[in-house]
C-alpha positions as CSV (number, residue, x, y, z in Angstrom):
1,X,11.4,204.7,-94.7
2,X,8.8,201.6,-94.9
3,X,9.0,198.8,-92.2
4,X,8.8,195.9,-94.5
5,X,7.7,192.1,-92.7
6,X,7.5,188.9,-94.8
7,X,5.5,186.0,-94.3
8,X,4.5,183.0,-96.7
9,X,7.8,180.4,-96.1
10,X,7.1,177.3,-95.6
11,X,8.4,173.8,-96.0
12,X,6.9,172.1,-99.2
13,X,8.3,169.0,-101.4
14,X,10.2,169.4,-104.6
15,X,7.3,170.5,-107.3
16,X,5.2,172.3,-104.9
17,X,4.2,176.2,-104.7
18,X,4.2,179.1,-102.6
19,X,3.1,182.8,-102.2
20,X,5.1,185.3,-100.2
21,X,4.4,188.5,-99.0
22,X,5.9,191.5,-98.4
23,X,3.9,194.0,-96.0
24,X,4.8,197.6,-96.0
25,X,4.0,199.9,-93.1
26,X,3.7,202.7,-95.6
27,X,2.9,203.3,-98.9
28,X,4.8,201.5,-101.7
29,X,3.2,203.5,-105.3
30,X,6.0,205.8,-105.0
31,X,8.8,203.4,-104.1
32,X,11.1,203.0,-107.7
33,X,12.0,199.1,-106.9
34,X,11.1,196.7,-104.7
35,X,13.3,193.5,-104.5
36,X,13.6,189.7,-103.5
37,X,16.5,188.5,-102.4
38,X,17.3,185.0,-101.0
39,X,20.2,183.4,-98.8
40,X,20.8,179.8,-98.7
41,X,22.8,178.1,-96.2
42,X,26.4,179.1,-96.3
43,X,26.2,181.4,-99.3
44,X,26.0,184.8,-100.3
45,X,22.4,186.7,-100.7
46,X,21.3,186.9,-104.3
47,X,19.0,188.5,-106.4
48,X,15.8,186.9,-107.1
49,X,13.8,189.6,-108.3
50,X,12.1,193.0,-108.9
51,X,9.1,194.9,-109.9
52,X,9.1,198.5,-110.6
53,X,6.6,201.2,-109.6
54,X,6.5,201.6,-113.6
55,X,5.4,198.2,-114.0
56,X,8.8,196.3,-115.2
57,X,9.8,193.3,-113.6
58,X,12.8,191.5,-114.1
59,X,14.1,187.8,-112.7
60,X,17.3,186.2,-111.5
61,X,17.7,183.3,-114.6
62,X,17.4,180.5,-112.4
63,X,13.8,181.1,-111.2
64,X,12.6,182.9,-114.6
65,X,9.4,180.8,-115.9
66,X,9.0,179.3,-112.1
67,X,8.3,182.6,-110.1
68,X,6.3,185.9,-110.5
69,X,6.9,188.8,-108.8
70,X,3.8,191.8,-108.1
71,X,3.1,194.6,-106.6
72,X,-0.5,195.7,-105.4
73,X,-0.5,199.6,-103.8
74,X,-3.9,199.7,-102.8
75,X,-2.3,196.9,-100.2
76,X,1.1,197.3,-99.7
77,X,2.1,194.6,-100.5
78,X,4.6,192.8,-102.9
79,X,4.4,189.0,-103.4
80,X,6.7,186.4,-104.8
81,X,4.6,183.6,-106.7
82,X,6.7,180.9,-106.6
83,X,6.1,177.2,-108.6
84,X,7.7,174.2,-109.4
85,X,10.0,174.8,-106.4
86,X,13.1,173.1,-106.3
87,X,15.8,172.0,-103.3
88,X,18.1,174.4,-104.7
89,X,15.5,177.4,-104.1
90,X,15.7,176.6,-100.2
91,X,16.3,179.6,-98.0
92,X,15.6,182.8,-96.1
93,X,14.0,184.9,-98.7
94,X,14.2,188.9,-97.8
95,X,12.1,191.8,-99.6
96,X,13.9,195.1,-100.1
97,X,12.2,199.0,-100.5
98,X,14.3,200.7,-102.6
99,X,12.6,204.1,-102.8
100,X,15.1,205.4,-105.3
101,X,16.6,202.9,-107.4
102,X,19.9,203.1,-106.3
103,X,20.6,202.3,-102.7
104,X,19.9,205.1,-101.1
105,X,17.7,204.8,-98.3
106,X,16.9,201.5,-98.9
107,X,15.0,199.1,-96.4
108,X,14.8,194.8,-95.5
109,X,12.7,192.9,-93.8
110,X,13.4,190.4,-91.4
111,X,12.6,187.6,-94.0
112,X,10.8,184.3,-93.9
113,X,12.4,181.0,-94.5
114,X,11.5,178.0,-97.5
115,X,12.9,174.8,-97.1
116,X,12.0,172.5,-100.3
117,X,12.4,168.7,-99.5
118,X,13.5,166.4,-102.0
């Protein structure tokens, strides 16, 4: 199993960007899905989005066109471009190792927080 550590959050004002990363302690080339998820304040953790070792990626509706997710190997790392960033995208935003696809043996990071200011 990967240790995984984000970093990248930040406070920024409505309209503004950010990059987050996604460190891995191991290799990630082999690892089927690697995930964002985000929590705001009171509510449940939700989907944000994936990228696939094959090269698929797929977004939560209410940050497709806005963020990008990728994956480089040679660094471990998976990053969550993210523009045009709203209030409503404030929160702690976790990365997940899914070496498999489904569940098993999955991994999260401690996650890193983005607060967006109106």
């Amino acid at each position: 199993q990967v240790h995984l550590v984000e970093s990248g959050g930040a406070r920024v004002q409505t309209g503004g960007s950010l990059r987050l990363s996604c460190a891995a302690s191991g290799p990630i080339d082999n690892i089927a899905v690697m995930r964002w998820y985000r929590q705001a304040p009171g509510k449940e953790r939700e989907f944000v989005a994936f990228t696939m070792n094959g090269g698929s990626v797929n977004y939560a509706d209410a940050v497709k066109g806005r963020f990008t997710v990728s994956r480089d190997t040679a660094k471990r790392t998976v990053y969550l471009q993210m523009n045009d960033l709203k209030p409503e995208d404030t929160g702690v935003y976790y990365c997940n190792a899914d070496p498999w696809g489904w569940g098993k043996d999955e991994t999260w990071g401690q996650g890193t927080q983005v607060t967006v200011s109106s």
